[in-house]
NUMI-480551 format. One line per 2 residues: their letters; for each residue x, y, z of N, C-alpha, C. Coordinates in nm, 2 decimals. Layout:
! residues N
a> X Y Z X Y Z X Y Z | ...
***
This chain:
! residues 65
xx> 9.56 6.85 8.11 9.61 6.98 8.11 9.65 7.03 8.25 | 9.75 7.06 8.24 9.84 7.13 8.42 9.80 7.29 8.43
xx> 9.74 7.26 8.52 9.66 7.44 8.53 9.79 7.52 8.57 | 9.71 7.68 8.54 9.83 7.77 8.59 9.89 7.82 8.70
xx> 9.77 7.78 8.80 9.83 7.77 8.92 9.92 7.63 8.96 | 9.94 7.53 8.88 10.00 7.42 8.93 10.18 7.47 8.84
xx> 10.19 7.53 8.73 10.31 7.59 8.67 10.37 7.71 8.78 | 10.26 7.78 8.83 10.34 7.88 8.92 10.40 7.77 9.04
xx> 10.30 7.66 9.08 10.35 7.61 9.23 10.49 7.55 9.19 | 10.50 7.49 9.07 10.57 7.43 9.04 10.71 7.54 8.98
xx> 10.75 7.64 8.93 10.82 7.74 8.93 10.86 7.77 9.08 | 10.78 7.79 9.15 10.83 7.87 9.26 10.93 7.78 9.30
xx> 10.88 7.65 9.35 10.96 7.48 9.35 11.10 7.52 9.37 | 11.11 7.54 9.22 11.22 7.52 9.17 11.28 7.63 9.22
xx> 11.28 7.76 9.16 11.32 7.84 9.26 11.37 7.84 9.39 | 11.28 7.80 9.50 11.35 7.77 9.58 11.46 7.66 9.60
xx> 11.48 7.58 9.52 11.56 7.46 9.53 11.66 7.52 9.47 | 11.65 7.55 9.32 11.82 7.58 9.26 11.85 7.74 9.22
xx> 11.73 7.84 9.28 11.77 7.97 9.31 11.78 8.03 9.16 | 11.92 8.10 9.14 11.91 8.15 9.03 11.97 8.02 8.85
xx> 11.99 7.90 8.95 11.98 7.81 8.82 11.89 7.72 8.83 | 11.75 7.80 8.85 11.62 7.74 8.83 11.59 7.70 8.66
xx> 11.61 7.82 8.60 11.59 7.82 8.51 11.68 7.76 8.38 | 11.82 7.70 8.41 11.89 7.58 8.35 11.81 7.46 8.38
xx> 11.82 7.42 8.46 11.69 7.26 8.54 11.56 7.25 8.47 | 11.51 7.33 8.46 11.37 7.39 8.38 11.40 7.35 8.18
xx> 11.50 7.39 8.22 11.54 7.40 8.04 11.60 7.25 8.03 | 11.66 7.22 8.10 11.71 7.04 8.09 11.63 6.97 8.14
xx> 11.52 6.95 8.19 11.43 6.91 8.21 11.36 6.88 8.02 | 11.28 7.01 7.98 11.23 7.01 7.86 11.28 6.92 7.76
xx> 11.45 6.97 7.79 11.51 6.85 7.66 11.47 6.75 7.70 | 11.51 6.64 7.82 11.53 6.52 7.86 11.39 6.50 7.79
xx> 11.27 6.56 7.85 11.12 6.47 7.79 11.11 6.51 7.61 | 11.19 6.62 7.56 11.16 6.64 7.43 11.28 6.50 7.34
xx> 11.37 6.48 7.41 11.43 6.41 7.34 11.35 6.24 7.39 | 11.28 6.21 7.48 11.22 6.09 7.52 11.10 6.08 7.44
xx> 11.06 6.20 7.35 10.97 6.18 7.29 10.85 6.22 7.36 | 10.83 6.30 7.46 10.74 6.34 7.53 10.66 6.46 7.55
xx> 10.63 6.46 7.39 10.62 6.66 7.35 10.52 6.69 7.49 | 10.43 6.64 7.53 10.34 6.71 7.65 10.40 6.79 7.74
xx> 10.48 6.64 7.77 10.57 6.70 7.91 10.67 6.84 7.87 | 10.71 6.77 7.74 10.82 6.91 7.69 10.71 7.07 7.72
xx> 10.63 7.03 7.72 10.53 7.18 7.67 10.50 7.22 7.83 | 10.48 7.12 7.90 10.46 7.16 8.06 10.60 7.22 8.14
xx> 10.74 7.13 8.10 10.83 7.25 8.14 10.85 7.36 8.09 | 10.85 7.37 7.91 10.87 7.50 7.89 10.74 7.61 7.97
xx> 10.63 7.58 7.99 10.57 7.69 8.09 10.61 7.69 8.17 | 10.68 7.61 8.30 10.72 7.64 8.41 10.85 7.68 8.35
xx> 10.89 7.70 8.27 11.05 7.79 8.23 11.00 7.95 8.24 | 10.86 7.95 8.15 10.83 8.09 8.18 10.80 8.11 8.25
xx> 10.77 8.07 8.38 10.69 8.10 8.48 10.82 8.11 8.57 | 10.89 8.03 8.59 11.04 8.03 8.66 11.11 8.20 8.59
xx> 11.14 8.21 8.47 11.18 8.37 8.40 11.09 8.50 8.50 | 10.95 8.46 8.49 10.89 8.58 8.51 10.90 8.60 8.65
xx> 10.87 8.52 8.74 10.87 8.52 8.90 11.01 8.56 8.94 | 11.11 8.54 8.87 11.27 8.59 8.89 11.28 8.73 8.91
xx> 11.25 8.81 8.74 11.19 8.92 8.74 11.13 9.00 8.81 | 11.04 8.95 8.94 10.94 8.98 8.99 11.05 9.04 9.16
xx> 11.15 8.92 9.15 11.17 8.94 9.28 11.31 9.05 9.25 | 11.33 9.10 9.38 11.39 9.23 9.45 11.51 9.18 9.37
xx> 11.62 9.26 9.33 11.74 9.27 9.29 11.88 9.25 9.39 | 11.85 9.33 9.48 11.91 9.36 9.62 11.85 9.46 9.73
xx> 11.87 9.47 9.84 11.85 9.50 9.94 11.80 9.66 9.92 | 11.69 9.69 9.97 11.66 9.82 9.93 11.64 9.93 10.10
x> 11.72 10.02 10.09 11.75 10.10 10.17 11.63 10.22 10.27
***
C-alpha cells in the first residue's frame, strides 16, 4: 500500500517536472499499467492524478497585487 504522503510526494514530482501537463502524464501513466494489466499500479496513479488535480487547485492563479 503507497501511503498518502508518498502520492502527495509523488504529485508534487510531477508537477514540478511537466507543470500544468502534470496531469496528462498521470493519466497516461494509469493507461500504460491498466493496459499491462497492472490494476495496482493503475490505482496508485489514478491517486496521484488526484493528488496532481487537487495541489493544482491549491496553487495561486496569477500574481496577486
Amino acid at each position: 500500500m503507497t501511503s498518502e504522503k508518498d502520492i502527495y510526494r509523488s504529485a508534487k514530482l510531477l508537477i514540478d517536472q511537466h507543470g500544468e501537463d502534470a496531469t496528462t502524464h498521470a493519466s497516461m501513466r494509469a493507461d500504460e499499467l491498466l493496459e499491462a494489466g497492472d490494476i495496482d499500479g493503475e490505482r496508485v496513479w489514478l491517486r496521484i492524478l488526484d493528488a496532481v488535480r487537487e495541489l493544482q487547485n491549491l496553487e495561486p492563479a496569477g500574481r496577486l497585487h
